[in-house]
C-alpha positions as CSV (number, residue, x, y, z in Angstrom):
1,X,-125.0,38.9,33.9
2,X,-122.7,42.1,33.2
3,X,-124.3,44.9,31.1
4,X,-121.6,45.9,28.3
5,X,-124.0,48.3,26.1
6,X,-121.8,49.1,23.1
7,X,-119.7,52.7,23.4
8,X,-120.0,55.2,20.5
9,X,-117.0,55.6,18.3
10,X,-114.9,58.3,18.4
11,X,-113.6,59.9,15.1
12,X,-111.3,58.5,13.2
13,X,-107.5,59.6,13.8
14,X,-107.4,60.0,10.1
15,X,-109.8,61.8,9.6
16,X,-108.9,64.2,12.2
17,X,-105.8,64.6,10.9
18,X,-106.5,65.2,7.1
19,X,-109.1,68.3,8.6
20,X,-106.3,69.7,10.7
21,X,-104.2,70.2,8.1
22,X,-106.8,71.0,5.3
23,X,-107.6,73.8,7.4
24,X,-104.4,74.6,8.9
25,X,-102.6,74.9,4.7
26,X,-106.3,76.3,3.7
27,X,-107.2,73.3,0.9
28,X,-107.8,70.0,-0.2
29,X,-105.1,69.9,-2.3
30,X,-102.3,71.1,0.1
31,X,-103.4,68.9,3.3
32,X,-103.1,66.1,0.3
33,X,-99.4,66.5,-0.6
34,X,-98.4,67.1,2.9
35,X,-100.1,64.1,4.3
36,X,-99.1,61.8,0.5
37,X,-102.7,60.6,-0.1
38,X,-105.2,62.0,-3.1
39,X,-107.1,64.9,-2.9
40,X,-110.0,62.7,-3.0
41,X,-109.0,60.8,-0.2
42,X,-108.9,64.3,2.1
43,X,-112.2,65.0,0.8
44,X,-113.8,61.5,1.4
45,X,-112.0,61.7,4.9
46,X,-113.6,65.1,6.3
47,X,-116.8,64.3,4.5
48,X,-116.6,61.0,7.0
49,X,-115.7,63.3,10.1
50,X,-118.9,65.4,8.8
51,X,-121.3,63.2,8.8
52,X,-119.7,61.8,12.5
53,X,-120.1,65.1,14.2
54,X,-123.5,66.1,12.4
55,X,-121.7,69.6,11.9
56,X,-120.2,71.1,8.3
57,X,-116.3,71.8,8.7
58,X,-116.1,73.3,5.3
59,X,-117.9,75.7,3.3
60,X,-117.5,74.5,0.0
61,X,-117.4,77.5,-3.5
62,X,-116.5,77.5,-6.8
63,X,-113.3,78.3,-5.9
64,X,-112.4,75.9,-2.8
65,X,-113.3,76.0,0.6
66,X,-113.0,77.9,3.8
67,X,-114.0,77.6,7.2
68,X,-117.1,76.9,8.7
69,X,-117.7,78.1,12.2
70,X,-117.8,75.0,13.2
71,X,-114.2,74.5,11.7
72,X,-112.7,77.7,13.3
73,X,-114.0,76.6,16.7
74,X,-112.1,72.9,17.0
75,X,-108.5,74.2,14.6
76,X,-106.7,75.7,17.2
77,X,-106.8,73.3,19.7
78,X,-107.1,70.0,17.5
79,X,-104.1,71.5,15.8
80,X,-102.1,71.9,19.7
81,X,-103.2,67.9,20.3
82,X,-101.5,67.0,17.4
83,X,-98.2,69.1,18.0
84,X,-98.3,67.5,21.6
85,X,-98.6,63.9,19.6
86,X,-95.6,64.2,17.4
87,X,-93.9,65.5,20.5
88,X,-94.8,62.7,22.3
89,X,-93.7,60.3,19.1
90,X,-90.3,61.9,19.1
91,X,-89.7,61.6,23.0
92,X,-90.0,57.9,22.5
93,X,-87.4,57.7,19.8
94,X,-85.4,60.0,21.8
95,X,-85.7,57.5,25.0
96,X,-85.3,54.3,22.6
97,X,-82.1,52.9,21.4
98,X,-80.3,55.3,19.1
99,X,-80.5,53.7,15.7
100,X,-81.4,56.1,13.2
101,X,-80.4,59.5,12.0
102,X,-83.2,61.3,9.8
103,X,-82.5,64.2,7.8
104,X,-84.9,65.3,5.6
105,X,-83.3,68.4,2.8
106,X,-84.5,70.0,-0.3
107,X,-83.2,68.0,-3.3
108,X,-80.5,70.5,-4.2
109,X,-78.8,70.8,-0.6
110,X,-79.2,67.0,-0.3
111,X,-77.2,66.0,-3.7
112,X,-74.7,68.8,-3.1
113,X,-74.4,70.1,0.3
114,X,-75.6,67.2,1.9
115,X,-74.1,64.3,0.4
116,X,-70.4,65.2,0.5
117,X,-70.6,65.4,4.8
118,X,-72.3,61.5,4.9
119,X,-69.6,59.9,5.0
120,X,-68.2,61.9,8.4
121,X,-71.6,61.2,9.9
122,X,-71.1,57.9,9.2
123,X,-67.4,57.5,10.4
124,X,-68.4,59.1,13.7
125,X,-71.6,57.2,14.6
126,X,-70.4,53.8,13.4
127,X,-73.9,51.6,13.9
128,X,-75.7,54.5,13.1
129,X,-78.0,54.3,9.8
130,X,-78.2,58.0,8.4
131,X,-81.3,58.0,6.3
132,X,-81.7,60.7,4.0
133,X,-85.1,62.2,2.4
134,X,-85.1,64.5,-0.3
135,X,-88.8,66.9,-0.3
136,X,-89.5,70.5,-1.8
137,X,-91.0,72.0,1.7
138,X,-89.4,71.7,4.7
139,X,-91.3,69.4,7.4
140,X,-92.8,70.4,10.4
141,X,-90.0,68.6,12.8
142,X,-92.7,68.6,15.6
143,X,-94.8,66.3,14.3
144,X,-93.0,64.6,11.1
145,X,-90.4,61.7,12.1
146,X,-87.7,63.7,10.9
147,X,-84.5,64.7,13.6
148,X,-83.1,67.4,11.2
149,X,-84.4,69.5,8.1
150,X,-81.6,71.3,6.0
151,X,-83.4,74.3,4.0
152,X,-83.4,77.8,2.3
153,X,-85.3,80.0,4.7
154,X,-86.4,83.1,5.2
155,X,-85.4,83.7,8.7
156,X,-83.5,81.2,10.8
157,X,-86.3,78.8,12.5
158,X,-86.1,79.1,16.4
159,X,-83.3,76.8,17.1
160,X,-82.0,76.0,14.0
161,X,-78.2,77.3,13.3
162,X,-78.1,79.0,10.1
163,X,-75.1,78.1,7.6
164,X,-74.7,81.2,5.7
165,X,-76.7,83.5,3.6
166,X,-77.7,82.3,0.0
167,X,-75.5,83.8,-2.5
168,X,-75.4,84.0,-5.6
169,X,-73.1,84.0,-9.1
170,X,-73.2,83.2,-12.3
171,X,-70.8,79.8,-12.7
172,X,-69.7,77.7,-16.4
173,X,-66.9,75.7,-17.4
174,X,-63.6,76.9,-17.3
175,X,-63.0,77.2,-21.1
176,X,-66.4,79.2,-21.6
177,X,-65.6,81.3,-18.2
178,X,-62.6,82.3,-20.3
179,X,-64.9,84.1,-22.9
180,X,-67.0,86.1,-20.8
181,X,-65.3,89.3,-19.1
182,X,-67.8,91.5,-18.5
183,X,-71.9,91.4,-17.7
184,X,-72.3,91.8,-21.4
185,X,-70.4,89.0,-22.7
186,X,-73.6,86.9,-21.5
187,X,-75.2,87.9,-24.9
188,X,-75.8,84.6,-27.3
189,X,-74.6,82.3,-24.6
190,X,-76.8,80.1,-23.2
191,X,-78.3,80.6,-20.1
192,X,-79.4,77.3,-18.2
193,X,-82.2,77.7,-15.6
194,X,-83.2,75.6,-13.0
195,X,-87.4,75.3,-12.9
196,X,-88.0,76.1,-9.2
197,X,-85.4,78.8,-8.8
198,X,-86.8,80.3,-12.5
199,X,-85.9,84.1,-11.0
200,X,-82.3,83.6,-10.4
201,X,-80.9,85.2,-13.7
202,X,-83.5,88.0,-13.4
203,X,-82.6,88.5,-9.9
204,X,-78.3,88.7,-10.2
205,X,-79.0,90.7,-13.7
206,X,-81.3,93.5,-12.1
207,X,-78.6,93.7,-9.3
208,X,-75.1,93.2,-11.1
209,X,-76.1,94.4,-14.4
210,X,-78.7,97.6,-14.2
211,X,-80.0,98.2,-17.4
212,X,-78.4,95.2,-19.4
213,X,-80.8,93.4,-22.0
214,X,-81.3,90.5,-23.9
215,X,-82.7,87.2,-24.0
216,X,-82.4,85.2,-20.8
217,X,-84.4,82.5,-22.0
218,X,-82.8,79.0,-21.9
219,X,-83.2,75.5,-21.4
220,X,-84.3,74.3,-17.6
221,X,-84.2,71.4,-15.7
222,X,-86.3,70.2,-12.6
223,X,-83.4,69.7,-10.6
224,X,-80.6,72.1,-9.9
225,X,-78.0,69.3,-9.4
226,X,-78.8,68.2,-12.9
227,X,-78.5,71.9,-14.3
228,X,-74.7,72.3,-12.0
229,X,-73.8,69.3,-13.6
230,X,-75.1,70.0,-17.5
231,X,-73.1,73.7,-16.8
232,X,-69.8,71.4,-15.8
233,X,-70.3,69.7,-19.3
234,X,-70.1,72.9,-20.9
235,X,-73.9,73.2,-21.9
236,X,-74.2,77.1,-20.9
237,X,-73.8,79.7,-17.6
238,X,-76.1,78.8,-14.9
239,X,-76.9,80.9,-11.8
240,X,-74.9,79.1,-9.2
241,X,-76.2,79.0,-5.1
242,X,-72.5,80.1,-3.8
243,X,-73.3,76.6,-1.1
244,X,-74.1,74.2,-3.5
245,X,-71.2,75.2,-6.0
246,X,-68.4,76.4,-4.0
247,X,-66.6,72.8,-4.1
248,X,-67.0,72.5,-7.7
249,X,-65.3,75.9,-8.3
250,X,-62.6,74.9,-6.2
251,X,-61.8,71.7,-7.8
252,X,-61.7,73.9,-10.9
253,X,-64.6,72.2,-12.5
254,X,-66.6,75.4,-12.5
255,X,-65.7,78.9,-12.2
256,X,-66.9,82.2,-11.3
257,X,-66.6,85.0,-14.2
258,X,-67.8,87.8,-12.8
259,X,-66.8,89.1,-9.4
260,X,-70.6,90.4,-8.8
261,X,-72.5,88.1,-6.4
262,X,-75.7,89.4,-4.7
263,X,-77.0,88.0,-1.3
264,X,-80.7,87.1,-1.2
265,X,-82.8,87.4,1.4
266,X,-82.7,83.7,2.7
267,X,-80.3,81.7,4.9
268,X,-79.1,77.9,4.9
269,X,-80.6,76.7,7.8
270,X,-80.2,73.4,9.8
271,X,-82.7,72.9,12.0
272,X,-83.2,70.5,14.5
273,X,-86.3,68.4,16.3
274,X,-86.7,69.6,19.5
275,X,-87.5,66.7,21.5
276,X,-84.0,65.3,19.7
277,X,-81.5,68.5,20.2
278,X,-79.9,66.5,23.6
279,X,-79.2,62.9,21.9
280,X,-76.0,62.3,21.4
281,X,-75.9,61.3,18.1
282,X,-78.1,64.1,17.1
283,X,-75.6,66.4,18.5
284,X,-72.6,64.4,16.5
285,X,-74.1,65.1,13.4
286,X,-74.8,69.1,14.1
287,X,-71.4,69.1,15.1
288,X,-70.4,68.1,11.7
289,X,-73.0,69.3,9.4
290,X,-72.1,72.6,11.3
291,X,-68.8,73.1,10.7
């Protein structure tokens, strides 16, 4: 009769995972809203990996957690298996049957940047279905199943092809635009703001305008393409993002008052999967995005 003594379990894959990136974003709360559980659900997970290893990962304060040395020892190369597993997850969609294109963009650059160049994606990779995800950060294209990211950064990523610099304006409707000649002429207008940018008006004022002040205060909205669009009906003078707007201005529906733009320090940037930057369909839609 063949012994089959029972093996031990290894750790759950989940639980792996939620630690990596607690400790990798440095909380609970972060490794939560990348990975789109509850922060209770990270916390029940490495509490499970705890108790399977018989070692503390975390230290846990009044103020959060860091590292145990237990956790510092097993991040760096738990962190390298799980960049060689989205690797590996990307080469077999590379090796499969093209099917899919996956761009993932900020909200902003997907409703106005992004959405206008769709349809010569489409036209060009006819059986193709372009899928499009809007998200606030920009995903790691290693491991998330994502072929290309379309972003405001910093710096240009390594690989990635960067659009332009982000520059910036203020932008109304024409028959307001017609009111405002100088800097100062934005006094008792109102000024729309968009919640995530909230800096823009402080940041083209202290550069265009030295010295100029009044209230800047104004009524903001959680998405930019909502604010563009509430500035084309007339509503007030938002800070326009010179590649989100530049169509509108030269269909007429906004315009430019002032000739003073400043540059920030940020670049659009596309950037690509790796294990995806030789399929050809991939390359089709750089191509175009690109241009």
């Amino acid at each position: 009769m063949a012994v089959a003594p029972p093996r031990p379990k290894p750790p759950p894959l989940n639980a792996l995972r939620a630690f990596e990136a607690a400790a990798r974003l440095g909380g609970f709360s972060a490794a939560a809203q990348e990975l789109c559980v509850t922060q209770g659900a990270i916390a029940q997970q490495i509490k499970h990996l705890e108790d399977w290893a018989g070692a503390t990962l975390f230290v846990r304060h009044a103020r959060g957690v860091r590292l145990s040395a237990a956790g510092k020892a097993v991040l760096p190369r738990l962190g390298e298996a799980f960049d060689a597993l989205g690797d590996v997850t990307q080469t077999l969609r590379r090796e499969g049957a093209a099917s899919e294109v996956r761009i993932a963009a900020l909200p902003s650059i997907a409703q106005l940047w992004l959405s206008p160049r769709l349809p010569a994606i489409r036209a060009a990779l006819p059986g193709i279905a372009v899928s499009v995800t809007a998200m606030e950060s920009a995903p790691n294209l290693v491991r998330d199943p994502y072929d290309m990211a379309v972003f405001f950064a910093d710096t240009t990523p390594t690989g990635a092809i960067s659009l332009g610099r982000d520059i910036i304006y203020p932008v109304c409707a024409p028959d307001i635009a017609n009111r405002l000649k100088t800097p100062d002429d934005l006094d008792g207008h109102t000024l729309i703001h968009d919640a995530s940018w909230k800096d823009d008006w402080e940041s083209w004022l202290s550069a265009a305008a030295p010295g100029l002040a009044f209230d800047t205060s104004g009524p903001a909205y959680s998405l930019y393409a909502l604010a563009v669009e509430e500035a084309r009906n007339g509503a007030g003078i938002l800070i326009g993002h010179e590649a989100l707007v530049r169509p509108l201005i030269e269909r007429g529906e906004l315009t430019a008052p002032f000739k003073e733009t400043i540059e920030l320090p940020r670049v659009l940037s596309l950037e690509t999967a790796p294990a995806m930057r030789t399929r050809a369909d991939i390359e089709t839609a750089i191509r175009i995005l690109s241009e």
